[in-house]
C-alpha positions in Angstrom: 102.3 114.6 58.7 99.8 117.9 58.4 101.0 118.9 61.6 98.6 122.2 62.8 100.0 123.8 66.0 97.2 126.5 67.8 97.8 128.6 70.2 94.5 127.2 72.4 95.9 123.3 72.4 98.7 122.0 74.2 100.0 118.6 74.0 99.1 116.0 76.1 102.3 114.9 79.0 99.9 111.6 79.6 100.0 108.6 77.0 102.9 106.7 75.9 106.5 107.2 75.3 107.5 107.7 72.0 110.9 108.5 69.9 110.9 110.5 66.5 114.1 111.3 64.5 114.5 115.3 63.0 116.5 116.8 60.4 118.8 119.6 61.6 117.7 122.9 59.8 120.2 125.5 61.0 119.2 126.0 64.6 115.7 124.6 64.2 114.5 120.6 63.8 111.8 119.2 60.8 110.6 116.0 60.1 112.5 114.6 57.5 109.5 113.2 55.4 107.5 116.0 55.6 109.4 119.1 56.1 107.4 120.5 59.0 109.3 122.2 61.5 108.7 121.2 65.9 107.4 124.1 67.4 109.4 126.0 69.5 107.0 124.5 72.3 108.7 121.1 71.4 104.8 120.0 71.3 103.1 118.8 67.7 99.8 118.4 67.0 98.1 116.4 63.8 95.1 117.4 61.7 93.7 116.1 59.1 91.3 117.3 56.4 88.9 114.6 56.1 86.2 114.7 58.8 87.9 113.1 61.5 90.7 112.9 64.1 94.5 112.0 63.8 95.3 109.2 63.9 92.4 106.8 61.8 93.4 103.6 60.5 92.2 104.4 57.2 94.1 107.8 56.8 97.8 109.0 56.8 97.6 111.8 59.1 99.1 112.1 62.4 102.5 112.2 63.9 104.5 109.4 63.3 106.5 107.8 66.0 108.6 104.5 67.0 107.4 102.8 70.3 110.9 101.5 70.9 114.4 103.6 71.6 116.1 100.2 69.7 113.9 101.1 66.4 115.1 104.3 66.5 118.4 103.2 67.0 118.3 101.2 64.1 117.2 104.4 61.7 119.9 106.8 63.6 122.7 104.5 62.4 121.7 104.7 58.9 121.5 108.6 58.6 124.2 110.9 58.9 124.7 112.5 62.4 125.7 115.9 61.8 122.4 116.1 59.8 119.8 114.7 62.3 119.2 114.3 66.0 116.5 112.5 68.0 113.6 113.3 70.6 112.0 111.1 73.3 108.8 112.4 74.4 105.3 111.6 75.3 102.2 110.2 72.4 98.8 110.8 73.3 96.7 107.8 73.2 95.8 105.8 71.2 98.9 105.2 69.2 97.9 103.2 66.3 100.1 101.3 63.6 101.3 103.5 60.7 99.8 102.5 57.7 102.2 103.2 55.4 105.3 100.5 55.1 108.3 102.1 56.0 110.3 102.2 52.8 112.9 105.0 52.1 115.4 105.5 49.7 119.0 106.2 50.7 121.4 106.9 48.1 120.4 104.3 45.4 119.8 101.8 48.1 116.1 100.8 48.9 115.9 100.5 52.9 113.3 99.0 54.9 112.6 100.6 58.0 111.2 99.9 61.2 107.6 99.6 61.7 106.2 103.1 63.0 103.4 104.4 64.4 100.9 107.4 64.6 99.4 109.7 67.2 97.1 113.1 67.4 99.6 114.7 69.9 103.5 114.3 70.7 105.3 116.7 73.4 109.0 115.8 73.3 110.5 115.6 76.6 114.8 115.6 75.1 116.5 116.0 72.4 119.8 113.7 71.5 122.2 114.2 69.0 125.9 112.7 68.3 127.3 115.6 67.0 127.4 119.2 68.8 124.1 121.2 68.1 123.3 124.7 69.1 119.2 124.8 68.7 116.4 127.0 69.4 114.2 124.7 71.8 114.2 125.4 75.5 114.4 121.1 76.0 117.4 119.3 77.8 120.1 117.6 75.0 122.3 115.2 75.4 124.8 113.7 73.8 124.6 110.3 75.5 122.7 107.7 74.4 122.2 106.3 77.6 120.8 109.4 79.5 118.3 109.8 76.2 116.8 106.2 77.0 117.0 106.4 80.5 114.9 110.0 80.7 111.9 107.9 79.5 111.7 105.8 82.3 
């Protein structure tokens, strides 16, 4: 993801809506593909280090993202909830296609995953989880799927 967070930049609260899934580390949330941890601020913000950016269609970098609360849904009921949650929140445009195919590997099984996408800047706006979760972030959570989709609107 090369996720750099500076103390001079915030992320954007304009753009689109967007939904990310984290892994749960202790009381904290990373991304489960690249390790990086959200910033307490809830707020991540790509870099690259070519000369240009996040996101470019020819490149990797930036934060990805699903478009749609049902794509997320999909990968949530494939992982195991005491081990991940999931955050709606708000993608600075432009949101671009992910150019990497969304393969991953669960147990021995080969799964195909929803098409993602990338952005330069997502500020999540909730957390939802299945399971009780005490975490660090100063962000709403719930534990109904419902009020999670429904906060983006």
């Amino acid at each position: 993801m090369n996720v750099a967070v500076r103390a001079s930049q915030t992320a954007t609260t304009n753009g689109v809506v967007a939904w990310r899934y984290w892994r749960i580390d202790g009381a904290r949330l990373q991304s489960p593909l690249t390790g990086d941890p959200l910033p307490a601020t809830g707020q991540l913000i790509a870099a690259c280090h070519r000369p240009h950016l996040p996101p470019h269609p020819a490149c990797q970098c930036g934060v990805s993202l699903y478009r749609d609360p049902a794509d997320l849904r999909r990968v949530l009921d494939m992982l195991d909830p005491q081990q991940f949650v999931a955050t709606v929140g708000h993608a600075e445009t432009p949101v671009i296609p992910d150019p990497v195919g969304q393969l991953y590997r669960l147990g021995a099984t080969s799964t195909v995953w929803p098409a993602a996408h990338r952005t330069r800047t997502y500020a999540v706006t909730m957390i939802y989880t299945e399971t009780p979760v005490t975490l660090d972030y100063a962000l709403p959570v719930t534990e109904s799927w419902d009020e999670f989709v429904e906060s983006a609107t």
